[in-house]
N, C-alpha and C positions, 0 to 999 in steps of 0.2 A: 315635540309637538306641543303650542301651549295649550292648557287650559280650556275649557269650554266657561262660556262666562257666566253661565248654570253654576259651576262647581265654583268659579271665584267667589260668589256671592255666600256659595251654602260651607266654605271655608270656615271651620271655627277655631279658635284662639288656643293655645296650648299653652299650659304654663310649666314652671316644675319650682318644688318649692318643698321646703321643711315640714313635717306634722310636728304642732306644738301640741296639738288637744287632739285626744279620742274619747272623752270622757262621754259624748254624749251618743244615742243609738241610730247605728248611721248615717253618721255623720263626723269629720272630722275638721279640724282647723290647722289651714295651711298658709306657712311663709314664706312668702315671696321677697326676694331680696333683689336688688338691682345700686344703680347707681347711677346719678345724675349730673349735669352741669349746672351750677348756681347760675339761678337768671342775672346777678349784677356782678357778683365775685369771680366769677366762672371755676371756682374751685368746685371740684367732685366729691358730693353728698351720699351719702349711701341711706338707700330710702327702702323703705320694708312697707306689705302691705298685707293685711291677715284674709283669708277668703274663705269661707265655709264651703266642704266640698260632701258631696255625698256619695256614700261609701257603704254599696250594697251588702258585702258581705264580712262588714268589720274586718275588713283585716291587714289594715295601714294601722300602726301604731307611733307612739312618740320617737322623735329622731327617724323616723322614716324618709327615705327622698324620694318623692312621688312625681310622675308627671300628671297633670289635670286637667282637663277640656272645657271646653265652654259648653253649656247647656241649655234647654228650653228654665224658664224659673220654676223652681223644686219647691220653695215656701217660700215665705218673708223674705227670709238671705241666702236660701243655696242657689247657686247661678251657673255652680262648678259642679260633674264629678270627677270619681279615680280613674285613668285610665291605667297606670302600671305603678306598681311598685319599681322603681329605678336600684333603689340600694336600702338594703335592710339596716337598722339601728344597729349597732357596735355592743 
């Protein structure tokens, strides 16, 4: 059964991506890596994008792989939080 077009709209973005930075309270910095086609070359670029995510109870650290949701805006730049830790640092 698809969809009610209520829940397509209130659908939010999910990413998953690296902790480079937990240095600060509450918040961490997460990257996003992917890969793209050159608009002229059409050769595949690998493009990275950093996103401040908010991280209620500290506890994603560096080398973490987290997945991370889209959210209402938290300050300035958090747009994102944690939703799981995927895979703990090595």
């Amino acid at each position: 059964m698809p969809d009610s077009p209520q829940e397509l709209i209130a659908r939010r973005k999910v990413r998953q991506g690296v902790v480079v930075s937990d240095a600060r309270e509450k918040t961490i910095t997460v990257r996003i890596d992917g890969q793209t086609a050159h608009r002229k070359y059409k050769k595949t670029v690998r493009v990275s994008t950093n996103l401040h995510v908010h991280d209620e109870r500290n506890e994603a650290g560096v080398g973490d792989l987290v997945r991370i949701i889209e959210t209402r805006p938290l300050s300035k730049q958090k747009r994102w939080r944690l939703d799981e830790i995927v895979e703990r640092a090595k």
